[in-house]
VMD Tcl script that builds the backbone (N, CA, C; Angstrom):
set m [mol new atoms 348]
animate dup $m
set s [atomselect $m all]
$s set {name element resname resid chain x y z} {
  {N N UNK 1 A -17.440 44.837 -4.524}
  {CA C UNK 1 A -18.541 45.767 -4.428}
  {C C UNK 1 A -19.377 45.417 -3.191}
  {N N UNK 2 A -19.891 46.641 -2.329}
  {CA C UNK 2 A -20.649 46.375 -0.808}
  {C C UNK 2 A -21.822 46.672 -1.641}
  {N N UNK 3 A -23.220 45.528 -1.009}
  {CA C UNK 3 A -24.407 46.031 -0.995}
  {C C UNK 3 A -24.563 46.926 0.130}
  {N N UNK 4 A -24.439 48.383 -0.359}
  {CA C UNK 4 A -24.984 49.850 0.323}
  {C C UNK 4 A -26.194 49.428 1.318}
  {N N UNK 5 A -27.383 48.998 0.820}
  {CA C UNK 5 A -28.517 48.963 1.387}
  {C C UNK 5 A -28.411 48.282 2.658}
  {N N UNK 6 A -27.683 46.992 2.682}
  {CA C UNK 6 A -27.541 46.266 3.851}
  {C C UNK 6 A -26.187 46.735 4.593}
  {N N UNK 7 A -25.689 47.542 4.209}
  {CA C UNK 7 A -24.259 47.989 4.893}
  {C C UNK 7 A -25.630 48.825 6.250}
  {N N UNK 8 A -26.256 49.759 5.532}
  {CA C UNK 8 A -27.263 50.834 5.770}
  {C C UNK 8 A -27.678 50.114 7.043}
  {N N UNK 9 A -28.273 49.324 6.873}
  {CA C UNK 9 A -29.393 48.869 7.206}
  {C C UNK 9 A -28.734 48.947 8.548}
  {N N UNK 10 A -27.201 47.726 8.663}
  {CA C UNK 10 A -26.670 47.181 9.834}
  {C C UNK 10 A -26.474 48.464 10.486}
  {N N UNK 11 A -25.970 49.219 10.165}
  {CA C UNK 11 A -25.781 50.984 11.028}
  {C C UNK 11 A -27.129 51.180 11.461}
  {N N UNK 12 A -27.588 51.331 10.911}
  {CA C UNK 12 A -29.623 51.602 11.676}
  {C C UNK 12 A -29.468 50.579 12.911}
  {N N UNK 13 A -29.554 49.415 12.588}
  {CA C UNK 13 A -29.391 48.623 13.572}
  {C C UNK 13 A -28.393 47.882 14.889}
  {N N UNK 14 A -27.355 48.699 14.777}
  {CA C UNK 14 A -26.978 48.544 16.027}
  {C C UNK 14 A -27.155 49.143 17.147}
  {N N UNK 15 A -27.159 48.819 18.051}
  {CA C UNK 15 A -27.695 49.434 19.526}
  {C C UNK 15 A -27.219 50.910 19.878}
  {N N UNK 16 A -27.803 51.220 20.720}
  {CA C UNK 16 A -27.246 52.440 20.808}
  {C C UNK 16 A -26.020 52.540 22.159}
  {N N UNK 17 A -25.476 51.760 22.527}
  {CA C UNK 17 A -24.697 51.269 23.156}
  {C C UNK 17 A -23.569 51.665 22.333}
  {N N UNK 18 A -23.362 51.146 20.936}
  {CA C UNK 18 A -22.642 51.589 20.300}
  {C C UNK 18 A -22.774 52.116 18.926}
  {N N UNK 19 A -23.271 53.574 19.701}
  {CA C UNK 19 A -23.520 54.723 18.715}
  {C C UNK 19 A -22.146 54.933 18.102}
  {N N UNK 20 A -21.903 54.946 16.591}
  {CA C UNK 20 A -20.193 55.725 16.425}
  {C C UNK 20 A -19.937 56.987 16.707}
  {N N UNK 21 A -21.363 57.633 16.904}
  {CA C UNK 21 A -21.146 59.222 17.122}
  {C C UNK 21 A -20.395 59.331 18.681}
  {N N UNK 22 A -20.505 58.642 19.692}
  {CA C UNK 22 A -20.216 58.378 20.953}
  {C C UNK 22 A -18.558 58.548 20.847}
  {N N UNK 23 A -18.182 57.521 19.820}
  {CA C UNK 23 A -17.079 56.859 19.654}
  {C C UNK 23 A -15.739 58.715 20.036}
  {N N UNK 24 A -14.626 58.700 20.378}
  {CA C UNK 24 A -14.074 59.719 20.874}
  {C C UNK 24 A -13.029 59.905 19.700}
  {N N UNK 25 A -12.350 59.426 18.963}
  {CA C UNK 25 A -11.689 59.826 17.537}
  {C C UNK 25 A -12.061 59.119 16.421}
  {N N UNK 26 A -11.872 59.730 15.456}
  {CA C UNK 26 A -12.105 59.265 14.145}
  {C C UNK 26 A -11.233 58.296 14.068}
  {N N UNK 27 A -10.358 57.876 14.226}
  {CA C UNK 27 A -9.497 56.754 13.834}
  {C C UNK 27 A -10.257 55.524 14.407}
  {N N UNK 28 A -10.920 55.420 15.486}
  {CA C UNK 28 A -11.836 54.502 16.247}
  {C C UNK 28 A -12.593 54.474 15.046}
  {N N UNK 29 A -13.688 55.255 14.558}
  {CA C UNK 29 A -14.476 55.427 13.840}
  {C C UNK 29 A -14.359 54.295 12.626}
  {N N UNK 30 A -13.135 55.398 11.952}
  {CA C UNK 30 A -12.542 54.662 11.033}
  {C C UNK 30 A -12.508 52.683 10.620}
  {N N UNK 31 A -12.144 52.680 11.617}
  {CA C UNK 31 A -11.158 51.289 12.303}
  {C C UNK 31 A -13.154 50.284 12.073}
  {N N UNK 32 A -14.311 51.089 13.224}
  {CA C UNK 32 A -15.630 50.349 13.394}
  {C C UNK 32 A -15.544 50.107 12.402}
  {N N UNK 33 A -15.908 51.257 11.031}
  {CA C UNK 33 A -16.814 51.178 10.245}
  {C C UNK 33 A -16.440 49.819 9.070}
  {N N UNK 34 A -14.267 50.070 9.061}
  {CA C UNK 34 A -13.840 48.545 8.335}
  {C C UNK 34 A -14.481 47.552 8.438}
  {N N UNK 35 A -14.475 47.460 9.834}
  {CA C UNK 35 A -14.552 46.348 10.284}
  {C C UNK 35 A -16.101 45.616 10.076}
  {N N UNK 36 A -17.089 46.819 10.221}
  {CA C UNK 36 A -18.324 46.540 10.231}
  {C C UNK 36 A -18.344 46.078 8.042}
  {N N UNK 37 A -17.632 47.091 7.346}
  {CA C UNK 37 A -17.970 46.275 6.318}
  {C C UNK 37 A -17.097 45.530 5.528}
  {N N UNK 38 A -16.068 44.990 6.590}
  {CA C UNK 38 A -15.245 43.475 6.185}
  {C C UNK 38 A -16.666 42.286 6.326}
  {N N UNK 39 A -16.953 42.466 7.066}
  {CA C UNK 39 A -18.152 41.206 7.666}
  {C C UNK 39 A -19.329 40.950 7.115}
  {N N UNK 40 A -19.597 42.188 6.282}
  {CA C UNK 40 A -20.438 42.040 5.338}
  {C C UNK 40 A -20.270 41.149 3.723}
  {N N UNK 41 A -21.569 40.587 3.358}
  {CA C UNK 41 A -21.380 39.963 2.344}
  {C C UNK 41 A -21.366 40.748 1.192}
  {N N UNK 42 A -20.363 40.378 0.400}
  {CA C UNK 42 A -20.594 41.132 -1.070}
  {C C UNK 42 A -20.980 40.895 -2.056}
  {N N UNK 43 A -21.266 41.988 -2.936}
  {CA C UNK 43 A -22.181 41.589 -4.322}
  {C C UNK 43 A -21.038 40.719 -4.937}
  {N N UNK 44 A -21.248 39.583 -5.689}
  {CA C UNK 44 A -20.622 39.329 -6.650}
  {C C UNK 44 A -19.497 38.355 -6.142}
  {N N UNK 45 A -19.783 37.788 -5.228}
  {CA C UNK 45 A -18.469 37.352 -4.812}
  {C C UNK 45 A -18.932 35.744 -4.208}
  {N N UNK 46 A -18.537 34.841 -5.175}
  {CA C UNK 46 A -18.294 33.290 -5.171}
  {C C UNK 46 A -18.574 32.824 -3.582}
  {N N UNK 47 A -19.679 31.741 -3.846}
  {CA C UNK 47 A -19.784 31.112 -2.373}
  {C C UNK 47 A -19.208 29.649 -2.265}
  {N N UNK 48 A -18.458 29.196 -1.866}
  {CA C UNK 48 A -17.936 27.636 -1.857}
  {C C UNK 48 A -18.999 26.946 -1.730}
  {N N UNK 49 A -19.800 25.593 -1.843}
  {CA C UNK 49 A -20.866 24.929 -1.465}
  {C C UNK 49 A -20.522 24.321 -0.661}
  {N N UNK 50 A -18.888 23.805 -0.373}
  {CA C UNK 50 A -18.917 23.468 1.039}
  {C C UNK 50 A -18.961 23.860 2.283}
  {N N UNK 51 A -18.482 25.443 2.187}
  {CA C UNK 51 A -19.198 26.591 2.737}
  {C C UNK 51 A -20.232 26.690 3.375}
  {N N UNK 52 A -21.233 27.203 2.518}
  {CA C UNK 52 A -22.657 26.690 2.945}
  {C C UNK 52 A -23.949 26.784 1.500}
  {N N UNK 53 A -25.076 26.540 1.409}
  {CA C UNK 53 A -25.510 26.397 0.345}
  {C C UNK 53 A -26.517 27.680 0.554}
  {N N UNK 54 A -27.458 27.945 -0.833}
  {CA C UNK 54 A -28.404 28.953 -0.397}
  {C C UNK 54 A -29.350 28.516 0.297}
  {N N UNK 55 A -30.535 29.662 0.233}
  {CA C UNK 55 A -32.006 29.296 1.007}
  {C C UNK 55 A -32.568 28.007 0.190}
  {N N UNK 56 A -33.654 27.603 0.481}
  {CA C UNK 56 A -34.375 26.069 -0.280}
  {C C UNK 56 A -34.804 27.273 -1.545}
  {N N UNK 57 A -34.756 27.146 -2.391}
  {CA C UNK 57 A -35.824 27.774 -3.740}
  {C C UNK 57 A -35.009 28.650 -4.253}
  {N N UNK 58 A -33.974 29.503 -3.619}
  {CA C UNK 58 A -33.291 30.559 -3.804}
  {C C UNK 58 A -32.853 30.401 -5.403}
  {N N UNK 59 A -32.937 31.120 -5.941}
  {CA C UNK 59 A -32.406 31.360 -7.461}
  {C C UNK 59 A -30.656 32.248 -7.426}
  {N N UNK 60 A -30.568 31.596 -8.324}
  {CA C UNK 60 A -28.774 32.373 -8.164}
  {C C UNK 60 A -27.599 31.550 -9.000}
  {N N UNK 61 A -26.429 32.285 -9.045}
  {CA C UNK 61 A -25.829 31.997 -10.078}
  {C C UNK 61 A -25.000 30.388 -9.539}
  {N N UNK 62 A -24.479 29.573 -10.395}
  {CA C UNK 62 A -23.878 28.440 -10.355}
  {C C UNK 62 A -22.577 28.560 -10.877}
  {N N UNK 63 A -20.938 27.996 -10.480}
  {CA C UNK 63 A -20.207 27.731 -11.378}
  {C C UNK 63 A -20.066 26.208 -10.789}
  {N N UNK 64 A -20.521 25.448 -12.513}
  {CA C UNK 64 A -20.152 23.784 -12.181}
  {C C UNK 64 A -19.161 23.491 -12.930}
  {N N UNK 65 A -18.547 22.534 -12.440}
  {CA C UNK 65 A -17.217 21.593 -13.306}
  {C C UNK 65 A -17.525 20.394 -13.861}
  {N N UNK 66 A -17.610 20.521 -15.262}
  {CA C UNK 66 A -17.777 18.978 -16.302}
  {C C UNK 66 A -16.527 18.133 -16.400}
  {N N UNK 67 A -16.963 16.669 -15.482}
  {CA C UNK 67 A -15.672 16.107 -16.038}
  {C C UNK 67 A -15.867 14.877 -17.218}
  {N N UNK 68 A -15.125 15.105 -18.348}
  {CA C UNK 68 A -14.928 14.152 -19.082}
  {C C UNK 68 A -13.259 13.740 -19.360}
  {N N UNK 69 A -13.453 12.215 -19.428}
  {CA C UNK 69 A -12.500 11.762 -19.169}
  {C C UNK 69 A -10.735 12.246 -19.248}
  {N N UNK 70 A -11.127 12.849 -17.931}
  {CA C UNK 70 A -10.454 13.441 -17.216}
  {C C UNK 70 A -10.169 15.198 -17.630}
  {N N UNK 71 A -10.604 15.332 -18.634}
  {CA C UNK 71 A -10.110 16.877 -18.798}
  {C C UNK 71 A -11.420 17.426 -18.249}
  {N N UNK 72 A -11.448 18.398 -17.279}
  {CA C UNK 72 A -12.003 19.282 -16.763}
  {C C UNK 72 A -12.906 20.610 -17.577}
  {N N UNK 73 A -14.438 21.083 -17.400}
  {CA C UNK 73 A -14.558 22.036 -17.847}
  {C C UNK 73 A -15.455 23.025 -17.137}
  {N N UNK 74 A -15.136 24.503 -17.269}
  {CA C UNK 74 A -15.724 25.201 -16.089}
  {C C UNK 74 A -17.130 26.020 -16.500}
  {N N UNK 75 A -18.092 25.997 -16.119}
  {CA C UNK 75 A -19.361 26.965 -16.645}
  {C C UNK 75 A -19.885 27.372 -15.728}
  {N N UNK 76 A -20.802 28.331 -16.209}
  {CA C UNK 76 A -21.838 29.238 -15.471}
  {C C UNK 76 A -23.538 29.464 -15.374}
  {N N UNK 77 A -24.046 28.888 -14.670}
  {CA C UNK 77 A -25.506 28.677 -15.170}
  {C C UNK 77 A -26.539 29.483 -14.033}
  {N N UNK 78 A -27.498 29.933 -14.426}
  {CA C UNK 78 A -28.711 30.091 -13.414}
  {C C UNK 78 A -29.274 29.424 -12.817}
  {N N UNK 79 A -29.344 28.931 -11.842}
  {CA C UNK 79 A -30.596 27.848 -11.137}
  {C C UNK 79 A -30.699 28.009 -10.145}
  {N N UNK 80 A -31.286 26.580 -9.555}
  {CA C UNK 80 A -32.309 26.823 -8.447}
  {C C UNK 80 A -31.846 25.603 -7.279}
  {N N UNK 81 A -31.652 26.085 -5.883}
  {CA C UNK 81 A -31.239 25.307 -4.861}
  {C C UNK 81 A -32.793 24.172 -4.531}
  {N N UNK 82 A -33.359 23.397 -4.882}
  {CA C UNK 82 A -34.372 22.824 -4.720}
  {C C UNK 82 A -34.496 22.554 -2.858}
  {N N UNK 83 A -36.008 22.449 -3.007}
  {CA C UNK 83 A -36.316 21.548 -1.716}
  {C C UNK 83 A -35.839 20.325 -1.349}
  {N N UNK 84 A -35.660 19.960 -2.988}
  {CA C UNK 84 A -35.161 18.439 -2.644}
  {C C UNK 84 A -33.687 18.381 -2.490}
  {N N UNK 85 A -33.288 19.296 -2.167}
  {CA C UNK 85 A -31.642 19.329 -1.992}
  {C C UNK 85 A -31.027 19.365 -3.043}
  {N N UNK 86 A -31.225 19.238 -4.233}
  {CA C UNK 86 A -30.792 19.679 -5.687}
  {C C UNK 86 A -30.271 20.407 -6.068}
  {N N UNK 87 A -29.883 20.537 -7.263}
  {CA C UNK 87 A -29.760 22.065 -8.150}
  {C C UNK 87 A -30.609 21.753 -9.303}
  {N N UNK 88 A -31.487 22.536 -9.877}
  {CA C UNK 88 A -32.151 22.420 -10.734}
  {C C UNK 88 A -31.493 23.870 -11.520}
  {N N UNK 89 A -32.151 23.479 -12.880}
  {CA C UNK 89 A -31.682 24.692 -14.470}
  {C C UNK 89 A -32.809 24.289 -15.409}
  {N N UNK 90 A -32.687 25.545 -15.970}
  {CA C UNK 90 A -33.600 25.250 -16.993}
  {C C UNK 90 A -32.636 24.199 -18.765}
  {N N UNK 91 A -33.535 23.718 -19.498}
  {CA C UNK 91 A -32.227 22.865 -20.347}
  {C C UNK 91 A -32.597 23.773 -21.456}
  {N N UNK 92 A -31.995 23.220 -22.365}
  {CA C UNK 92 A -32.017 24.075 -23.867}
  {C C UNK 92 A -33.516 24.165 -24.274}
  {N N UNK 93 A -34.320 23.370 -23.860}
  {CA C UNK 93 A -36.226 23.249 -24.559}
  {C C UNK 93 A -36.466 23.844 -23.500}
  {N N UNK 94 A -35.987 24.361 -22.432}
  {CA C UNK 94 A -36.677 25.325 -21.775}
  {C C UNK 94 A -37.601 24.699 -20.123}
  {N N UNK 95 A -37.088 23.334 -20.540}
  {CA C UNK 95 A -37.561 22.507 -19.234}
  {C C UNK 95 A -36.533 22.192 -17.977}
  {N N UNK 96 A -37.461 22.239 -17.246}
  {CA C UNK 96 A -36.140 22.218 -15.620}
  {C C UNK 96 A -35.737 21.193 -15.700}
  {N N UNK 97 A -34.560 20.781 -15.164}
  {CA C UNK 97 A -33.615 19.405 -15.407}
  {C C UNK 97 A -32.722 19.832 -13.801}
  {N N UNK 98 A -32.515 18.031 -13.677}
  {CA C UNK 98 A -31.748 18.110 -12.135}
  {C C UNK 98 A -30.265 18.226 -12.630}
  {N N UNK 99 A -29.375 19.128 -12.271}
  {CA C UNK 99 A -28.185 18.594 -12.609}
  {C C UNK 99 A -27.251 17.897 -11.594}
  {N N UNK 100 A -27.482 16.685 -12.346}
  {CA C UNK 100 A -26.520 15.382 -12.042}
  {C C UNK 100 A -25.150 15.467 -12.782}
  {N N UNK 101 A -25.464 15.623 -14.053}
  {CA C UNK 101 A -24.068 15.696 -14.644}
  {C C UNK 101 A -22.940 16.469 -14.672}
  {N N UNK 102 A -23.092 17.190 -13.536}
  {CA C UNK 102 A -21.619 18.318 -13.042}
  {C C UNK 102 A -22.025 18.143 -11.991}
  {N N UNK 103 A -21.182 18.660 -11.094}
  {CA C UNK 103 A -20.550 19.435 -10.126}
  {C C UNK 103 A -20.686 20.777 -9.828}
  {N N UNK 104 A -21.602 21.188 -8.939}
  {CA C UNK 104 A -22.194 22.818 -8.579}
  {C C UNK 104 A -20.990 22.814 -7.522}
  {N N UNK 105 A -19.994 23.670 -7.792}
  {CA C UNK 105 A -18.690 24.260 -7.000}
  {C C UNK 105 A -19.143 25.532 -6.066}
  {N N UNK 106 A -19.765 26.041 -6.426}
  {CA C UNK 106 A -19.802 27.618 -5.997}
  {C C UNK 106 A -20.871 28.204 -6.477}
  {N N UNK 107 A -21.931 29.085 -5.878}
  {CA C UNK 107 A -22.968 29.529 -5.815}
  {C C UNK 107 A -22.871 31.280 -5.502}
  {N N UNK 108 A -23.654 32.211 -6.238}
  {CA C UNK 108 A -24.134 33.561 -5.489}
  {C C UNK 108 A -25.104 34.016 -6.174}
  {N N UNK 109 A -25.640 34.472 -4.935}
  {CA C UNK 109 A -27.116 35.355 -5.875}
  {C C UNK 109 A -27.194 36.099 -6.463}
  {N N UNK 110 A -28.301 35.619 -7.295}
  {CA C UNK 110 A -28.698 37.204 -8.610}
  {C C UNK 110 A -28.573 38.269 -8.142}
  {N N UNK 111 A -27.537 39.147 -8.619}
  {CA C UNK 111 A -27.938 41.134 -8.133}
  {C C UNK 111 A -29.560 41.430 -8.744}
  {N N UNK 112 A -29.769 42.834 -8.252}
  {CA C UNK 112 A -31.319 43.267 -8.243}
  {C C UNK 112 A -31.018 43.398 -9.936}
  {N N UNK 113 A -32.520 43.696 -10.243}
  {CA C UNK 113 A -32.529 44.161 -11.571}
  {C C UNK 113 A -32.280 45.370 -11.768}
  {N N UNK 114 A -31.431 46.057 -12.993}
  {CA C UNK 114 A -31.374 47.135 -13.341}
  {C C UNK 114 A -32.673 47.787 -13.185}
  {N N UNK 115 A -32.559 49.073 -12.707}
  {CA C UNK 115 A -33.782 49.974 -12.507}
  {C C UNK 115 A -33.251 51.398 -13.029}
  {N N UNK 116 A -33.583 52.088 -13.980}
  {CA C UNK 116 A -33.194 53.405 -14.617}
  {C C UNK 116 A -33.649 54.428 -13.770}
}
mol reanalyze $m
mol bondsrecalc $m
mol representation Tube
mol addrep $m
């Protein structure tokens, strides 16, 4: 899934150097517009942390890996990229906790909130 809004946005913002209306066949056209939204980031779609990490504070989704002796387990949590270089979550009482005890694999941000 493309976030529309920022697909939008990048068309507003390219120069007018390269207007697509300029452009002389549609297959050119065609071909920009792929290309312009291959490069774009998508909703929903897994970030490696070795990759790169989010903003400092950024809220967004987590998948970490629990290892106990030796069998592997995979989850999904909400939290928070700290200042302090962390990942922070909220725990079951509802208090923020650092997580030390997994492995944050992969990161992406919250989609917007439903709006009717």
């Amino acid at each position: 899934m493309i976030d529309e809004q920022k697909l939008i946005e990048r068309i507003k913002e390219m120069p007018n150097t390269c207007n697509l209306f300029r452009w002389r066949s549609s297959k050119k056209i065609k071909a920009g517009l792929v290309s312009l939204i291959a490069r774009e980031p998508k909703i929903s779609e897994w970030i490696p942390c070795n990759e790169r990490l989010p903003e400092s504070e950024q809220r967004c989704l987590v998948s970490v890996v629990w290892e106990d002796e030796g069998a592997k387990t995979y989850s999904v949590y909400d939290a928070v990229y700290g200042s302090d270089a962390k990942w922070h979550s909220h725990n079951y009482e509802g208090m923020i906790c650092c997580m030390i005890y997994c492995k944050v694999v992969a990161w992406q941000p919250l989609p917007e909130p439903y709006k009717e």
